[in-house]
N, C-alpha and C positions, 0 to 999 in steps of 0.2 A: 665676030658674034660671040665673044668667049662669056661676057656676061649673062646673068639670066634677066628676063625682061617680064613684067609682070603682064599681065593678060589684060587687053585694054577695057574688059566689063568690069574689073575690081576694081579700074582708077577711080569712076562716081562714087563708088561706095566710099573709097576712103578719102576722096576730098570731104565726103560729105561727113566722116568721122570726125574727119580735125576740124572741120566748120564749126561743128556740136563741141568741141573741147575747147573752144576758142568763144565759145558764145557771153562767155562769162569774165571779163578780163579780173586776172590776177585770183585765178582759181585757187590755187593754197593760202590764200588770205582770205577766200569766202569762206572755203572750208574750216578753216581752223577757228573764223569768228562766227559761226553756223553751230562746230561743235562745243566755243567755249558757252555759245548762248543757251543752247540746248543744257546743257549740263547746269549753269546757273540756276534755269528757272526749273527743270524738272530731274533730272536726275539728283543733284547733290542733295535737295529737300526730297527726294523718294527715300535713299540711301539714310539722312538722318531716320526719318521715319520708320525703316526698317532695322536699322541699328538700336533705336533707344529702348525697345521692349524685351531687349534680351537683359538691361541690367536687372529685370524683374528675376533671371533665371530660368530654367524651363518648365521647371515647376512653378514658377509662382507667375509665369506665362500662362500655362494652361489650366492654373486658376482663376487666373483673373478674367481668361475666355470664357470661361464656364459659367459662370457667375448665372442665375436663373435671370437676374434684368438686364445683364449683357445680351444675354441669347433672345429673351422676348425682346429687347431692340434691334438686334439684328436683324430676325426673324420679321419684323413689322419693316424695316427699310427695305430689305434685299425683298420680302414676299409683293410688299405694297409696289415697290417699283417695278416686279415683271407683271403684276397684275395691271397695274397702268398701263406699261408698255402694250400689253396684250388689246385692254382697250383700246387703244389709240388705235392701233391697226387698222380693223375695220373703220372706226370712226372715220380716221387720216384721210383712207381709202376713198371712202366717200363723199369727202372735200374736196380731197384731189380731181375726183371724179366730177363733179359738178362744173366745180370751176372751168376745169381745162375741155368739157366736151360742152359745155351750155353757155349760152350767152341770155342775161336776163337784166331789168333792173337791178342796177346796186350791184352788180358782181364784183367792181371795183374795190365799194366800200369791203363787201365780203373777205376778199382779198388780203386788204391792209387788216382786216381784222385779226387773221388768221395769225400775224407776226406780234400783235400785243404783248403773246405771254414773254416775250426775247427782249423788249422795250419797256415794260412793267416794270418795278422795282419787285421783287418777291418778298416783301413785307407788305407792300399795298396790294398784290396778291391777294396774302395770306388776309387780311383785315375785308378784303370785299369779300371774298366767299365765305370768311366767318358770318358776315350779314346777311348772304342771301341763304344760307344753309344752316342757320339757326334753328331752333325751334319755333320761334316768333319770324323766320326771316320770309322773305320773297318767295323763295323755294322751299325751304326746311318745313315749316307750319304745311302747307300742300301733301309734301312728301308725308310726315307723320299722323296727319289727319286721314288720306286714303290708304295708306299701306302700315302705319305705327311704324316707321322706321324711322329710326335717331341720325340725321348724317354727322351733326357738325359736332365736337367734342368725343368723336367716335375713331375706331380705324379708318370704319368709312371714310373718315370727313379727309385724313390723309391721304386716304389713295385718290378721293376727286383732287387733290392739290398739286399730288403726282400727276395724274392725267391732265391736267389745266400746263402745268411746266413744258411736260413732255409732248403733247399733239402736234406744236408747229414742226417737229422733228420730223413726225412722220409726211406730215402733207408737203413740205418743202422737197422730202427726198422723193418723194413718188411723183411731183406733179411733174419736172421736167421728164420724166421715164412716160408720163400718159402722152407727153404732148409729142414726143418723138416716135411714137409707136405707130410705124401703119396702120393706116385701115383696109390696108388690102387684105389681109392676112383674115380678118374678120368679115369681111364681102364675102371672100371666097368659102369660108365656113358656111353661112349664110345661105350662098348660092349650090352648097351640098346638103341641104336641107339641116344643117343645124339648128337646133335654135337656140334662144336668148344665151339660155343659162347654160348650155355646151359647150356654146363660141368662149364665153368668160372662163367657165373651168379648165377647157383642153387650148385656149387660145391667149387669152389677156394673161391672167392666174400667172400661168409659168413664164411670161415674159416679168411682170412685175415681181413675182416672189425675191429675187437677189436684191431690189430696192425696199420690197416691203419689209425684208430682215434688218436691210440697213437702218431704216427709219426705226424698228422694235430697237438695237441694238443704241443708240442716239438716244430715242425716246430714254431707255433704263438707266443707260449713262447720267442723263440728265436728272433723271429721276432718285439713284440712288443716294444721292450726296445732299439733295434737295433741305434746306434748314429755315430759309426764313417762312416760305408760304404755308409752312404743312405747321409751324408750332402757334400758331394764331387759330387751328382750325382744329386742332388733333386735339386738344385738351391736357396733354404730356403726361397723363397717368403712369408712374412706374408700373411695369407687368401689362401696360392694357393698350396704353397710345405714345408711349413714348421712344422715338426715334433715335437711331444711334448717333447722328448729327448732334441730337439733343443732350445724349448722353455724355459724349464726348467736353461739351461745351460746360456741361455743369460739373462732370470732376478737373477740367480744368482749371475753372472757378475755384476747388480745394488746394490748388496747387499739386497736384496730382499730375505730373507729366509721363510716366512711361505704364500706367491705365491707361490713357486714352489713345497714346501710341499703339500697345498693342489691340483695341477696338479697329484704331486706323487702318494697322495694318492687318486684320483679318478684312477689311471691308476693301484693303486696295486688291490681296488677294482673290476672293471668290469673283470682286470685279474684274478683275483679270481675267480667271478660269471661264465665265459668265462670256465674254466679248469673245474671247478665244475662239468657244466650241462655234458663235456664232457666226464669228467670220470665218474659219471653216465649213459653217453649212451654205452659207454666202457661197464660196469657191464649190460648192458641190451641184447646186442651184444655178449656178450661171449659164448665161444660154451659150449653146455653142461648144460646150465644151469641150463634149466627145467628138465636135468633126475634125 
């Protein structure tokens, strides 16, 4: 018995180790065509991107950031897009909610609706909501007749084009999290005398919150980069509706490449910092954590 002999509860575990290593034959050839593909399509075009705004210098970097219609385009994509994202939320919410707890005429069509903006071209987008948010349009003439408010050739009109992009982000992510959720957990609220809107705060709320941030965080993603639907609708005034997509596009047009590099890359940045803090609060919000 001079050997040592390993304890027969470890053998499962580690058959079931090398099953899992073996699932994939010829693992250093997935890998390697995994990491050259990766690196093709996003890191080596990140890497130029961050590279080409330095031949500007650092100084003529942080002029070129500075610029007052850099910053009001900034300021109108990265604002317009948590402002949308934020709408969505609720909105999302209450798609999600219908759908997944109500059964009614046309739920179906509701349904397919919901995926449009993902299948839409965002040029045809941008050209429908110009019509109905007009001053003359379907909606816009209503809107400015009872309340004098201007949407379409406005910021307004951007951030509905943001929100129109961004929605199916949030109802997609929340609705499989509705349909898995007990109902016991709400009975029993219910059966403690809670009511309606207790059971939702102290019971739904915190189970959905880590989806509902996902969906915000998708939603903004979607939202910040957004170019075809919002320049048919925004009106692209310097200083007043014009987006940094837009901005970008048109000193390209100069021949101007390491300007719009460094736009890009303040926008890849804050988007970065932006996702960060959010999936961090994601990991802070999740259920379970602390048992």
């Amino acid at each position: 018995m001079g050997g040592s002999v390993a304890p027969l509860h470890l053998e499962p575990r580690r058959t079931v180790l090398r099953a899992r290593r073996r699932v994939l034959p010829g693992f250093d050839l997935a890998l390697g065509t995994t990491l050259l593909w990766l690196s093709t399509i996003v890191l080596v075009p990140l890497s130029a991107l961050a590279l080409r705004p330095w031949e500007l210098g650092v100084a003529g970097l942080i002029e070129s950031l500075t610029e007052p219609r850099i910053l009001a385009a900034l300021r109108l994509s990265f604002g317009g897009a948590l402002l949308a994202a934020a709408l969505n939320v609720p909105l999302g919410l209450l798609i999600a909610w219908v759908l997944t707890r109500y059964r009614f005429p046309g739920r179906r069509l509701a349904d397919a609706m919901v995926d449009l903006p993902f299948a839409l071209p965002t040029a045809v987008a941008g050209v429908a909501l110009t019509a109905l948010y007009a001053p003359n349009g379907w909606l816009g003439a209503p809107i400015a007749a009872a309340f004098g408010w201007r949407v379409a050739f406005t910021p307004a009109g951007a951030v509905v084009a943001l929100a129109f992009v961004g929605l199916p982000f949030v109802v997609r992510t929340v609705e499989p999290v509705l349909r898995d959720l007990p109902l016991d957990a709400e009975e029993a609220a219910a059966t403690l005398g809670a009511t309606r809107a207790q059971t939702l705060r102290r019971v739904v709320f915190p189970a959905l919150a880590p989806a509902l941030l996902t969906g915000f965080g998708l939603a903004f993603a979607r939202a910040v980069g957004e170019y075809g639907s919002v320049i048919f609708i925004a009106g692209n005034m310097p200083m007043v509706s014009e987006i940094a997509p837009l901005l970008i596009v048109t000193r390209l047009e100069q021949y101007d490449y390491a300007g719009p590099a460094a736009v890009g890359l303040a926008m890849l940045t804050l988007s970065f910092v932006i996702l960060l803090v959010l999936n961090l609060l994601q990991r802070v919000l999740r259920p379970g954590r602390h048992t």
